[in-house]
C-alpha positions as CSV (number, residue, x, y, z in Angstrom):
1,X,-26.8,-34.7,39.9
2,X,-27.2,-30.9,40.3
3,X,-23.3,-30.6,40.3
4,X,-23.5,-32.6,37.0
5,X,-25.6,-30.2,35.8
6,X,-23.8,-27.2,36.8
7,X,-21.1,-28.3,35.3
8,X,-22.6,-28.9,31.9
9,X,-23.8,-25.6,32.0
10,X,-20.5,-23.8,33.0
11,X,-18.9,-26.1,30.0
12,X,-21.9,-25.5,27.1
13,X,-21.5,-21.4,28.5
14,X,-17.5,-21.5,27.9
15,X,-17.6,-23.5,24.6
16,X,-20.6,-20.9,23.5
17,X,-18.2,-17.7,25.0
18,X,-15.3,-19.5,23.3
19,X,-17.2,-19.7,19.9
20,X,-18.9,-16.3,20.0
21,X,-15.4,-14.6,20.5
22,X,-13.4,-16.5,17.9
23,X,-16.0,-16.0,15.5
24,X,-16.0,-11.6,16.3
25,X,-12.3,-11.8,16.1
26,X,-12.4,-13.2,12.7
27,X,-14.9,-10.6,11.6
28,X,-13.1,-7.8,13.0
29,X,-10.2,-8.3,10.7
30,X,-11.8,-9.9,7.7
31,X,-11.8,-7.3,5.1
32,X,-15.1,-6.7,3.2
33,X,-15.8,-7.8,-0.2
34,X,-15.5,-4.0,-1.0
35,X,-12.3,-3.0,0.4
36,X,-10.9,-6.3,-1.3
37,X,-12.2,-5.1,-4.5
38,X,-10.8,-1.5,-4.3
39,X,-7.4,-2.9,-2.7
40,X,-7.2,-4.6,-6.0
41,X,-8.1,-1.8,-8.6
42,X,-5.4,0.3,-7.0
43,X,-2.8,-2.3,-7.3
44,X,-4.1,-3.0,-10.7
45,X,-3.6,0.8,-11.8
46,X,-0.1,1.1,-9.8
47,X,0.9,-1.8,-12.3
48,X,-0.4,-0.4,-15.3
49,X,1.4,2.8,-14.1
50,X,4.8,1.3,-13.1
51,X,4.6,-0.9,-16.4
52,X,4.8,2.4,-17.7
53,X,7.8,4.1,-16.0
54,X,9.4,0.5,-17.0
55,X,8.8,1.1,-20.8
56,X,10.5,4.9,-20.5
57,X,13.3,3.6,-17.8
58,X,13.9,0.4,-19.7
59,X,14.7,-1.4,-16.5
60,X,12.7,-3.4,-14.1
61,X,10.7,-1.9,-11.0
62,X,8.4,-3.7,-8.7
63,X,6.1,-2.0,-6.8
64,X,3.6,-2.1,-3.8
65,X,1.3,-0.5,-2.1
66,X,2.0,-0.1,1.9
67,X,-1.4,-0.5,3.1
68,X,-0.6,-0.1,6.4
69,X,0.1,3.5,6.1
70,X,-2.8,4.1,4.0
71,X,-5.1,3.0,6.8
72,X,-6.9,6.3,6.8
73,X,-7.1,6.9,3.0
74,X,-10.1,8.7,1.6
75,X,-12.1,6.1,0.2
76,X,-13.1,9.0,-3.3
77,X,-9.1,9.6,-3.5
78,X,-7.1,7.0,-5.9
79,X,-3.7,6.1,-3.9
80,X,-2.3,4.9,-6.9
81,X,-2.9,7.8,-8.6
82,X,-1.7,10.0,-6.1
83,X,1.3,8.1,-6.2
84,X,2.2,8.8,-10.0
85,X,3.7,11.6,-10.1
86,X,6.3,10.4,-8.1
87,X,6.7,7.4,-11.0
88,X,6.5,10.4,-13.2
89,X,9.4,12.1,-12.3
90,X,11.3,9.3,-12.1
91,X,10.2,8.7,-15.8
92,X,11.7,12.4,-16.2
93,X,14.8,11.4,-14.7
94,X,15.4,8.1,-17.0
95,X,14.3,10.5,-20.1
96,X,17.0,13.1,-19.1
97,X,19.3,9.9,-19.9
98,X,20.4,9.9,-16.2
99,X,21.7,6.5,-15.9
100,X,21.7,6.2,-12.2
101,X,17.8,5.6,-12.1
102,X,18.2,1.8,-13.2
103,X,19.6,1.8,-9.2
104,X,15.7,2.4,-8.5
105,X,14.3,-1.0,-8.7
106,X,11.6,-1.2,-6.3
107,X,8.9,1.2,-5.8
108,X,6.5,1.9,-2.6
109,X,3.8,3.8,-3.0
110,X,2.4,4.9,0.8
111,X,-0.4,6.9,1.8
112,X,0.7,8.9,5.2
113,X,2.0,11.8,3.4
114,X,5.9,11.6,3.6
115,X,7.1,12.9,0.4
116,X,9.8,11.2,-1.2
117,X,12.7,9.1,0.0
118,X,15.0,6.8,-1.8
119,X,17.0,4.2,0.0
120,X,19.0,0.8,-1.0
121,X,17.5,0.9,-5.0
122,X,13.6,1.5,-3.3
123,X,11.9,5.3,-4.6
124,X,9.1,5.3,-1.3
125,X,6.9,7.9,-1.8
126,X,4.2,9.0,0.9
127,X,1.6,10.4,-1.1
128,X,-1.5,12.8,0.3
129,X,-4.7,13.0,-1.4
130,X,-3.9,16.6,-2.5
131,X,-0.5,16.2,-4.3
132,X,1.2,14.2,-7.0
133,X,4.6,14.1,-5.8
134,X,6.2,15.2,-8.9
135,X,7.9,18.3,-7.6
136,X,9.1,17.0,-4.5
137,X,10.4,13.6,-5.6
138,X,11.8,15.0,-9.0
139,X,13.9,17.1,-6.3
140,X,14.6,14.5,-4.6
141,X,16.1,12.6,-7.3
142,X,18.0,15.1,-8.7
143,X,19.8,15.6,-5.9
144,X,20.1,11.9,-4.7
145,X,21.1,10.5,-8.1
């Protein structure tokens, strides 16, 4: 009888062991309501702002944002924003009637600091919180394109 007991207890402590860590591995990687929310502005604005570069390129761009590399992102510092001058050179690229920019189709828009690159149709630009990127990836372009 004692065994039977022991062994109900070793079973109820596993299942409870079991539970408790399934249910702290879930809320380790659940995002908050608030980082949801501001994931979803940014992406909002970088749609408004690609939209945009669209209208002046008249082609088609997708975009995203690479959360990954934006992992440690101010939280007071728009990543969309500090993404658009990168869009906006492009925009100066497709006004200076170079036709080469409809082989940009896809843009990324990172936040580890990179600069520009431009490989297989994708502009990827690695923004920092304290630049634009329209310099650099108008540069970039000019040279690449």
């Amino acid at each position: 009888m004692a065994d039977v007991k022991k062994t109900i207890n070793l079973r109820r402590t596993m299942a409870i062991a079991i539970a408790a860590s399934i249910v702290l591995s879930a809320a380790a990687s659940a995002q908050s309501l608030k980082e949801i929310r501001a994931r979803e502005a940014e992406e909002s604005s970088l749609d408004r702002e690609v939209a945009y570069t669209e209208s002046v390129c008249g082609h088609s761009i997708s975009a995203t944002i690479d959360w990954r590399s934006a992992a440690n992102w101010p939280e007071d510092v728009s990543l969309a924003a500090s993404c658009d001058g990168a869009l906006g050179a492009l925009e100066a690229v497709c006004r200076d009637g170079n036709s080469e920019a409809r082989r940009i189709t896809r843009f990324v828009c990172a936040g580890d600091g990179s600069g520009a690159s431009l490989s297989s149709g994708a502009l990827r630009y690695g923004a920092s919180p304290d630049d634009n990127g329209f310099s650099s990836t108008k540069a970039l372009l000019d040279s690449e394109l």
